[in-house]
C-alpha positions in Angstrom: -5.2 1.1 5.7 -7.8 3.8 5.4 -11.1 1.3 5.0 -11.5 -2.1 3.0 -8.9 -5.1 2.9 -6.6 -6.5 1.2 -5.1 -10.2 0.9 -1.6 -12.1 0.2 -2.7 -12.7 -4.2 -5.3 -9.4 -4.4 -4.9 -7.4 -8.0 -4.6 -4.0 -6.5 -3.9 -0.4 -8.4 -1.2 2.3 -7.7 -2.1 5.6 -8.3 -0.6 8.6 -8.2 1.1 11.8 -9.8 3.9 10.0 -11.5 2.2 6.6 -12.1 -1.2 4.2 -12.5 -1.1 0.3 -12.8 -2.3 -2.8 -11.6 0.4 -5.6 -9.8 -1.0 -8.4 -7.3 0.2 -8.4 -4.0 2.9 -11.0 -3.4 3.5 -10.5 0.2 1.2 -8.8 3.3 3.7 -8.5 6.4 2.5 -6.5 9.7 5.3 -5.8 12.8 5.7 -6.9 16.4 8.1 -5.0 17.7 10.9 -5.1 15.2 10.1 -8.3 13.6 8.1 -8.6 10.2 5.6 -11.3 10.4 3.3 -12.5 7.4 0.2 -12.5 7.0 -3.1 -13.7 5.0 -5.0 -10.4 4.8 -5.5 -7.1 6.9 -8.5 -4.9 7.1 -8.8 -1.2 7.5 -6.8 0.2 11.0 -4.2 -2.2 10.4 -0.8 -1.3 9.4 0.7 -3.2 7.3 4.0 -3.5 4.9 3.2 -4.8 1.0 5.0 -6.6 -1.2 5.4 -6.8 -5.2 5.4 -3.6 -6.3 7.7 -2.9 -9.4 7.4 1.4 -8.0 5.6 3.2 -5.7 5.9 6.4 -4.1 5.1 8.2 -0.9 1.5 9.2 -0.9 0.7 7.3 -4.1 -2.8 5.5 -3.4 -3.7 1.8 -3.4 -7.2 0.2 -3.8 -9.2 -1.9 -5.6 -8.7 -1.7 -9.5 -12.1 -1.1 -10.3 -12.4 1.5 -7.4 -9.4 3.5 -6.9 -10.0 7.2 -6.4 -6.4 8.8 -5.8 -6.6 10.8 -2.2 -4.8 14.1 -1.7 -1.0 13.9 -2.0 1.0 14.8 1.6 3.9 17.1 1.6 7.1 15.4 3.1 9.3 17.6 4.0 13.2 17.3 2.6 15.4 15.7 5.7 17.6 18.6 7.7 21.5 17.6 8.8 
């Protein structure tokens, strides 16, 4: 998370190049080690995994409904075998 917070039941917005709308979060998860533990919110620093999204991409932007400015998509590079 780049700065605010977000909790288990928050509206948020997905936004990016292939897609906008608004789905509430149905699940907030962060790791220890290589389990997934829940949780009731997190707060910018934190990283976190997010649940109840119908589609999402990589570097697709989430934030506040009423807020939501997309940031600058990031190149991902096509795996090599």
């Amino acid at each position: 998370m780049v700065s605010g917070g977000v909790a288990t039941n928050d509206v948020v917005r997905v936004l990016g190049p292939e897609r906008d709308y608004e789905t509430k979060v149905t699940g907030l998860y962060c790791f220890v080690g290589i389990q997934r533990r829940p949780l009731p919110e997190a707060r910018s620093g934190d990283i976190v995994a997010l649940a109840g999204f119908s589609e999402v991409g990589i570097g697709d932007t989430l934030g506040a409904p009423e807020e939501v400015a997309a940031m600058p998509p990031i190149a991902v590079d096509e795996p090599t075998v």
